[in-house]
Steps between C-alpha positions, in 0.01 A plus 500: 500500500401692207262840460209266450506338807570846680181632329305188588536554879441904483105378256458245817579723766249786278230258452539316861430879670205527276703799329345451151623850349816419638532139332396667108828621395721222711230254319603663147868538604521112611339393116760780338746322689398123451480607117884567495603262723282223264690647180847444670409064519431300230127379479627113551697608855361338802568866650259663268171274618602549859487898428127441327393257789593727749349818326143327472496360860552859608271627258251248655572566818477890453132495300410255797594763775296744286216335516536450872536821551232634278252290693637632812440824387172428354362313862652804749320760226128280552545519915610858467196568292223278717609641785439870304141583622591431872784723504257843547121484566385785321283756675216448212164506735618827713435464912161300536418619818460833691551646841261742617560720826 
């Protein structure tokens, strides 16, 4: 197994907790890596496609998960905020009635 495929599981297992910040510098690591491991094959090795193929599914698969989660993020921030004015019912109007005795 070689660095790229070491990298490739540590931008899954980044991405798959939702750890975005985490998954930046293993994402730029893995295409530093895939960069030197593509100048070590010749362009016409069957070797060399497999590395690209495998790049862009994760690619795909990691701007997918994004998305997921940004629309995850984006529905639990609406519910937080509808649900907003009911949290505290502000004293506004002061005590409408009175006790006398």
């Amino acid at each position: 197994m070689n660095r790229v495929n070491l990298n490739d599981g540590r931008l899954r297992d980044a991405i798959a907790r939702g750890s975005f910040e985490e998954a930046q510098p293993v994402l730029r690591d893995f295409a530093w890596e895939l960069a030197a491991l593509l100048k070590t094959i010749p362009p016409a090795d069957p070797a060399a496609l497999a590395a690209l193929r495998q790049s862009a599914d994760l690619l795909e698969w990691a701007r997918r998960m994004a998305c997921a989660g940004r629309a995850r993020a984006s529905t639990e921030l609406s519910r937080l905020s509808a649900a907003l004015p009911y949290r505290e019912i502000p004293d506004r109007l002061g005590a409408t009635w009175r006790l006398d005795g």
